[in-house]
C-alpha positions in Angstrom: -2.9 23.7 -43.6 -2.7 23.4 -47.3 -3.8 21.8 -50.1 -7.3 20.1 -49.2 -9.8 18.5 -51.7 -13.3 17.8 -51.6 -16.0 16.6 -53.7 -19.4 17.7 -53.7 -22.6 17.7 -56.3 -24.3 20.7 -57.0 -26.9 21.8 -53.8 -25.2 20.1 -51.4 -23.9 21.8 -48.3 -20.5 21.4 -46.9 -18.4 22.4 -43.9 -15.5 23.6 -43.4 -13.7 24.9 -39.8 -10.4 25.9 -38.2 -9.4 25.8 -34.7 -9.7 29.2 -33.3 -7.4 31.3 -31.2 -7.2 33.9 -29.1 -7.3 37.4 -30.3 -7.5 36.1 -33.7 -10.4 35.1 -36.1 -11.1 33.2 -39.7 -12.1 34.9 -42.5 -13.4 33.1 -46.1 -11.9 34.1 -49.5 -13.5 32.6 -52.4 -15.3 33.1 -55.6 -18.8 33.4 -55.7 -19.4 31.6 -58.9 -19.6 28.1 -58.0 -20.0 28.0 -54.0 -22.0 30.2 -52.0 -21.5 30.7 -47.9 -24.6 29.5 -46.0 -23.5 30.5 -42.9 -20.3 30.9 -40.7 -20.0 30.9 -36.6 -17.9 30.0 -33.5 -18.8 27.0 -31.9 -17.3 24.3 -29.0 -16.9 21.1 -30.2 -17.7 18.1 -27.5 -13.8 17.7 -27.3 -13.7 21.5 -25.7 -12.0 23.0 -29.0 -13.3 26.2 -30.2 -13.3 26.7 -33.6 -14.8 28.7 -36.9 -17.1 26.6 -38.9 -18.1 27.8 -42.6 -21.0 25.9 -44.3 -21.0 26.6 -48.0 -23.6 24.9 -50.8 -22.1 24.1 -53.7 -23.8 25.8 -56.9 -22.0 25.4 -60.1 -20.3 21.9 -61.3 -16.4 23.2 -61.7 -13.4 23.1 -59.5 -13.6 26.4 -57.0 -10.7 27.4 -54.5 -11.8 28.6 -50.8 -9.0 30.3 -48.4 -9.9 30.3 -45.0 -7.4 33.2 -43.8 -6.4 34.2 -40.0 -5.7 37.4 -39.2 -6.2 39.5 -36.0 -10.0 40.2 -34.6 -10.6 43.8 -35.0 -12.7 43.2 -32.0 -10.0 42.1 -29.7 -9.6 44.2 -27.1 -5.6 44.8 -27.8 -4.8 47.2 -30.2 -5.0 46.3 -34.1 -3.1 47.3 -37.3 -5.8 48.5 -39.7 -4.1 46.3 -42.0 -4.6 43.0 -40.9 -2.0 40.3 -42.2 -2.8 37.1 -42.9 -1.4 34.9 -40.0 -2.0 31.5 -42.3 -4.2 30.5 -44.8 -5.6 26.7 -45.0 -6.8 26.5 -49.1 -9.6 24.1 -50.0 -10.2 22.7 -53.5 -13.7 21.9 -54.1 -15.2 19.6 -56.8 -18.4 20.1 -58.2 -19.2 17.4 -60.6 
């Protein structure tokens, strides 16, 4: 889960997702400067995989690091650590030429 790179221009919109588990969810660490998050959901794919999609636009021409990070779901119904610890992290380079 490490190490990815993209490319994208400046506007356009790109997705990125992670298989979800239960009790646990994705979160999206990144700076603002150059990407911006458009949107983020659950969604079954047609294979039956459940999984956290994040679509981000790309605004500034630059290289830009996204995390997606795992951690518990506060909202599981099993009891939660108010510190939640990152389970793993899958990091993303983006290009923005």
């Amino acid at each position: 889960l490490d190490g990815i790179s993209l490319t994208a221009e400046p506007g356009m919109n790109f997705v990125l997702e992670q298989r979800v588990e239960s009790g646990l969810t994705w979160e999206a660490e990144f700076s603002p400067a150059g990407v911006r998050l458009i949107s983020e959901g659950v969604v079954k794919t047609a294979d039956g995989r459940v999984v956290k999609q994040f679509t981000f636009q790309a605004t500034e021409k630059g290289t830009h690091l996204i995390a997606l990070v795992e951690s518990q779901d506060p909202s599981a119904a099993r009891p939660v650590s108010k510190n939640r610890q990152a389970i793993r992290t899958a990091k993303y380079t983006v290009d923005v030429g």
